[in-house]
DRENTI-716054 format. One line per 10 residues: their letters; for each residue x, y, z of C-alpha. Coordinates in Angstrom, 2 decimals, m for minus. Layout:
a = X:Y:Z ~ ...
//
This chain:
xxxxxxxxxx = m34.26:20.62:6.26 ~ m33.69:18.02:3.66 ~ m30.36:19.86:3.01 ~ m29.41:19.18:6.59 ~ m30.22:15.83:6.91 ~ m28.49:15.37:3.14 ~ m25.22:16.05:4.34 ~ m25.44:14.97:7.60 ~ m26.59:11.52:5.98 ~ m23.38:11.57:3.37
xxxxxxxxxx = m21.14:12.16:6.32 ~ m21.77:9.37:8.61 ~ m21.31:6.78:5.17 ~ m18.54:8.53:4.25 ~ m16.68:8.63:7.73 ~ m17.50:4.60:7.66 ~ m15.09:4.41:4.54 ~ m12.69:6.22:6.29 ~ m12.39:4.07:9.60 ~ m12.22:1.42:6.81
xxxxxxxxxx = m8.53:2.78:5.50 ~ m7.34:3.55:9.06 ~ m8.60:m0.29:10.37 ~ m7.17:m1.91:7.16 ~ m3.66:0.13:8.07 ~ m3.86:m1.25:12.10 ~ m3.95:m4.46:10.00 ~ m1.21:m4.42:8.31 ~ 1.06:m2.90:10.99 ~ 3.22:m6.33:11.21
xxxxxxxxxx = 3.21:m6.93:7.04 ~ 6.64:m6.11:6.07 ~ 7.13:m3.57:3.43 ~ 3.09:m1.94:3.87 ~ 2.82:1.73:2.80 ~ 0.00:2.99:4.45 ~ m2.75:4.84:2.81 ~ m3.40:7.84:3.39 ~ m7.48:9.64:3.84 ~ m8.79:12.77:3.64
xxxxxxxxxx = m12.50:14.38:3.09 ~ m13.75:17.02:1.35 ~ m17.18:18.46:m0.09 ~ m18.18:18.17:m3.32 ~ m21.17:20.14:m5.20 ~ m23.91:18.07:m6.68 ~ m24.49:18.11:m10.35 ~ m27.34:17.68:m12.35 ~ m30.14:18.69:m14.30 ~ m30.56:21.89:m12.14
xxxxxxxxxx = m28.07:24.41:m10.42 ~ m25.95:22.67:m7.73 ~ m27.20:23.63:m4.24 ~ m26.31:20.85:m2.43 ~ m23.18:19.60:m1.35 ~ m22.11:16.06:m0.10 ~ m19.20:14.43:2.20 ~ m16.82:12.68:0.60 ~ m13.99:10.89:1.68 ~ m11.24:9.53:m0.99
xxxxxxxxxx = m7.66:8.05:m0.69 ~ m5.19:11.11:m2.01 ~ m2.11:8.55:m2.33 ~ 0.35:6.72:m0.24 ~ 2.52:7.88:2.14 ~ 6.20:6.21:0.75 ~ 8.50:6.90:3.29 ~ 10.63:3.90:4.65 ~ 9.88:1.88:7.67 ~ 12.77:0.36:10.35
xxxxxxxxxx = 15.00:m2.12:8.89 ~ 14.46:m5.40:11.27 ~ 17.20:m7.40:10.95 ~ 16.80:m11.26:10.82 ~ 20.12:m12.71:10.03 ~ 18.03:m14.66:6.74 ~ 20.63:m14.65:3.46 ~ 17.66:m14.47:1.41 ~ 15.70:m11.62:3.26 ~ 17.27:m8.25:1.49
xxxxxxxxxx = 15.31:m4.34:2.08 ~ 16.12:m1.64:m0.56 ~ 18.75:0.73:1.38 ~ 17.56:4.56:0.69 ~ 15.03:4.89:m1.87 ~ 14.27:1.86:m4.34 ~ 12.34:m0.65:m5.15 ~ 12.18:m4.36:m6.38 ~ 10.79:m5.24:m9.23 ~ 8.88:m8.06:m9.56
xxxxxxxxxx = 6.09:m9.58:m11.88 ~ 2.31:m9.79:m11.68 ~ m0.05:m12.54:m12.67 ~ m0.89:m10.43:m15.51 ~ 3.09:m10.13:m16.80 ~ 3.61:m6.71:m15.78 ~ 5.98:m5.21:m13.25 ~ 5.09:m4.02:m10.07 ~ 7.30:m2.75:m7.07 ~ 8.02:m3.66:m3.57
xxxxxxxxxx = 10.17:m2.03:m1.24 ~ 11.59:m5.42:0.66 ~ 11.67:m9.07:0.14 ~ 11.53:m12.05:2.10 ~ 12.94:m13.88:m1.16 ~ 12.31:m18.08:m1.63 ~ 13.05:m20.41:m4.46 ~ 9.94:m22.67:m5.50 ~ 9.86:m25.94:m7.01 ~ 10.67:m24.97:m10.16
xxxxxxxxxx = 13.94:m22.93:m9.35 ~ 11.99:m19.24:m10.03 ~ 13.40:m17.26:m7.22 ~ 10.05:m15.36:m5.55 ~ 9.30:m12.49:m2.83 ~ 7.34:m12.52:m0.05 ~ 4.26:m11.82:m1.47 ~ 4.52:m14.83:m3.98 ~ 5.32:m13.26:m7.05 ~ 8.46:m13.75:m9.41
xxxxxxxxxx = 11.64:m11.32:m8.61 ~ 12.84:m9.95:m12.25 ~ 16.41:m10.06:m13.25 ~ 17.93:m8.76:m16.28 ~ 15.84:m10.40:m18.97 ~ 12.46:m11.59:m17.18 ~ 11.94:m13.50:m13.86 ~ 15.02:m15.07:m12.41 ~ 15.74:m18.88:m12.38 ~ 17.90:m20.05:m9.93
xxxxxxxxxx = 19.78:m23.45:m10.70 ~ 20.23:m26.36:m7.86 ~ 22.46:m25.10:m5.18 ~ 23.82:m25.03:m1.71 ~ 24.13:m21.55:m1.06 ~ 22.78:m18.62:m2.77 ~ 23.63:m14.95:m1.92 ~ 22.26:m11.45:m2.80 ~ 24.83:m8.90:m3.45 ~ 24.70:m4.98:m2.08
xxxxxxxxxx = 23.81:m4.32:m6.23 ~ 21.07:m7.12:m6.49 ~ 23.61:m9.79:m7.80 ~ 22.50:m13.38:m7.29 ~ 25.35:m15.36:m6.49 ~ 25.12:m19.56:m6.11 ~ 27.41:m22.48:m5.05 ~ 26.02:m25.26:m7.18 ~ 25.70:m28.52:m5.97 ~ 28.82:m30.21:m5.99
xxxxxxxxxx = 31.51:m27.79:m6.31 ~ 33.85:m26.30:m3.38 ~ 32.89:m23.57:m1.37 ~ 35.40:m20.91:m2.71 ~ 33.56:m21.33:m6.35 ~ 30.56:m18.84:m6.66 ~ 28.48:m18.31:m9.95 ~ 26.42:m15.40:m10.52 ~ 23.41:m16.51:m12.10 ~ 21.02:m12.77:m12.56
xxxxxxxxxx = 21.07:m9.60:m10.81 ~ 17.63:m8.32:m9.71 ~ 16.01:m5.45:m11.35 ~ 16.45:m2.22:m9.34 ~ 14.60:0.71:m10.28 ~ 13.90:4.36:m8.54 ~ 11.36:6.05:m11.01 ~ 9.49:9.05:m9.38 ~ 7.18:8.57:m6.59 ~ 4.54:11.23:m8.72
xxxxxxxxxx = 4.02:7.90:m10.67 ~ 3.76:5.91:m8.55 ~ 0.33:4.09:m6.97 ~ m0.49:1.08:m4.87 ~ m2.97:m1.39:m6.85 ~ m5.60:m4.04:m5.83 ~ m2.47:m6.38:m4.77 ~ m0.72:m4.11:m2.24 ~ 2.29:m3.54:m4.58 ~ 3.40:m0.45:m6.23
xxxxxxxxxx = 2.53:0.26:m9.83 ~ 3.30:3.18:m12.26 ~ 0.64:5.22:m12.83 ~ 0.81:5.25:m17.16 ~ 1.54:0.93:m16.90 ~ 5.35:1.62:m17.96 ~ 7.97:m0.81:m16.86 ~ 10.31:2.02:m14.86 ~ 14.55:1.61:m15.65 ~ 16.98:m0.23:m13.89
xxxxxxxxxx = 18.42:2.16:m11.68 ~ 22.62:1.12:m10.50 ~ 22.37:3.50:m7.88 ~ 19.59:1.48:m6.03 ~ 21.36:m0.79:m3.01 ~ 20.15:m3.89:m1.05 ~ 21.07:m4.72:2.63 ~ 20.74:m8.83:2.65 ~ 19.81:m10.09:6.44 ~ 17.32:m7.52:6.91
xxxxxxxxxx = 13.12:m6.69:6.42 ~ 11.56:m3.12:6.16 ~ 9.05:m2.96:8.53 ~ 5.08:m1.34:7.70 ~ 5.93:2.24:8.30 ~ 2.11:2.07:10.13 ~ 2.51:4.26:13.05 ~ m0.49:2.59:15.46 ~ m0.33:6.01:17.82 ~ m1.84:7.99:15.05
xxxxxxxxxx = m4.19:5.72:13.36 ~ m5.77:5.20:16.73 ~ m5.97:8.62:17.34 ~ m7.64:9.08:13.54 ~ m9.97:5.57:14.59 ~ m11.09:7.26:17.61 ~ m11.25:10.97:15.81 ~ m13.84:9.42:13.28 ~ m16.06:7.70:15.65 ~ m16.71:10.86:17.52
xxxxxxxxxx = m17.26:12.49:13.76 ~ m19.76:9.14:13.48 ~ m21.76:10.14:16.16 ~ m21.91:13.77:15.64 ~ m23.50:12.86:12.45 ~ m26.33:10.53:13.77 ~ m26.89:13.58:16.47 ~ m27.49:15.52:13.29 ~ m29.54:13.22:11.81 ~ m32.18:12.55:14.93
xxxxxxxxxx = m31.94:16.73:15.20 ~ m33.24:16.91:11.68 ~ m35.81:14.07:12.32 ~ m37.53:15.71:15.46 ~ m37.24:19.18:13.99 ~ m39.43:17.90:11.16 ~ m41.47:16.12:13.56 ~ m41.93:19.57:15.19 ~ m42.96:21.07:12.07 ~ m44.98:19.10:11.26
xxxxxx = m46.89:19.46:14.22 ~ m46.83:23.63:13.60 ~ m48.89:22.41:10.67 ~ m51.14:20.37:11.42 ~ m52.45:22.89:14.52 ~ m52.43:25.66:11.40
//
């Protein structure tokens, strides 16, 4: 009986955690660039100090689904989307590189040219400054192009060219910050063959159909569980009962 109500018990917490992942991707179905993660559950024998004959739900997040999202166009010079597979390379807090697949680029203050989630684009030797100017383009290859204040508009200066890189999605993970890292903390190579499309955002590649359908799918799974539960609470009532006539 304790058995029963054991995994019955681990199930309903652990089908919790996994409406968690499919609410948190509904979330982010408008954030440009989201990956969403993916869930699955499985069983898994509990060890110990005796033989393991129990078992316990358990549901865990097996990676992230990579493919590409829609390109949305917005007509923005500054908003570029790797074309085919890519990514962006920018720079944590922590000076390390992480990865995004689209950027809705800005210049701060200071001149350091930064995506949409805040943090620095890298160029060829660290993040990229961008002098004062009155136009700044992206190229197809990541070239940043400027018009500096003053001059004509048929005299162009390329100032960095943002780091492009394609390593292999098997080392690739999504961290705390919603950007991709690699999984052994190596900065991945500039790749030449990686192309931007300036104008245009990837969209979350969040298909709300099926994580409705996987919502709904694990609330039913919810309540199965709590039906499990109560059965395992009145069939020990019941026993006890047996006994206590005995």
């Amino acid at each position: 009986m304790d058995k029963y109500l054991y995994v019955a018990m681990t199930g309903a917490s652990q089908n919790a955690l996994a409406q968690k992942a499919h609410a948190n991707n509904l979330a982010n179905i408008s954030t440009n660039g989201f990956q969403k993660d993916l869930e699955q559950a499985r069983s898994m024998p509990v060890f110990g100090d005796s033989f393991p004959a129990r078992a316990f739900a358990m549901s865990e997040r097996p990676g992230t689904d990579f493919s590409p999202g829609s390109l949305v166009e917005t007509g923005r010079d500054l908003d570029v989307a790797v074309q085919g597979n890519g990514w962006i390379a920018v720079q944590t807090p922590d000076g390390t590189e992480s990865y995004v697949r689209t950027g809705s680029l800005n210049v701060d203050a200071l001149g350091v040219l930064r995506a949409g989630n805040g943090m620095p684009v890298i160029g060829n030797g660290g993040p990229i400054a961008v002098p004062p100017e009155q136009q700044i383009e992206v190229g197809e290859d990541g070239t940043i192009s400027i018009r500096a204040l003053g001059e004509g508009p048929r005299v162009m200066a390329e100032v960095d060219r943002i780091k492009l890189v394609n390593p292999d999605l098997k080392n690739m993970t999504k961290g705390l910050d919603g950007s991709i890292h690699t999984k052994d903390g190596q900065p991945a190579q500039a790749d030449a063959n990686v192309k931007l499309v300036s104008g245009f955002l990837e969209s979350s590649n969040v298909n709300a159909v099926e994580e409705m359908t996987s919502v709904l799918a694990l609330a039913k799974q919810f309540e199965l569980h709590i039906k499990m539960m109560n059965t395992a609470k009145d069939d020990d009532q019941a026993m006890a009962r047996v006994l206590q006539i005995s």
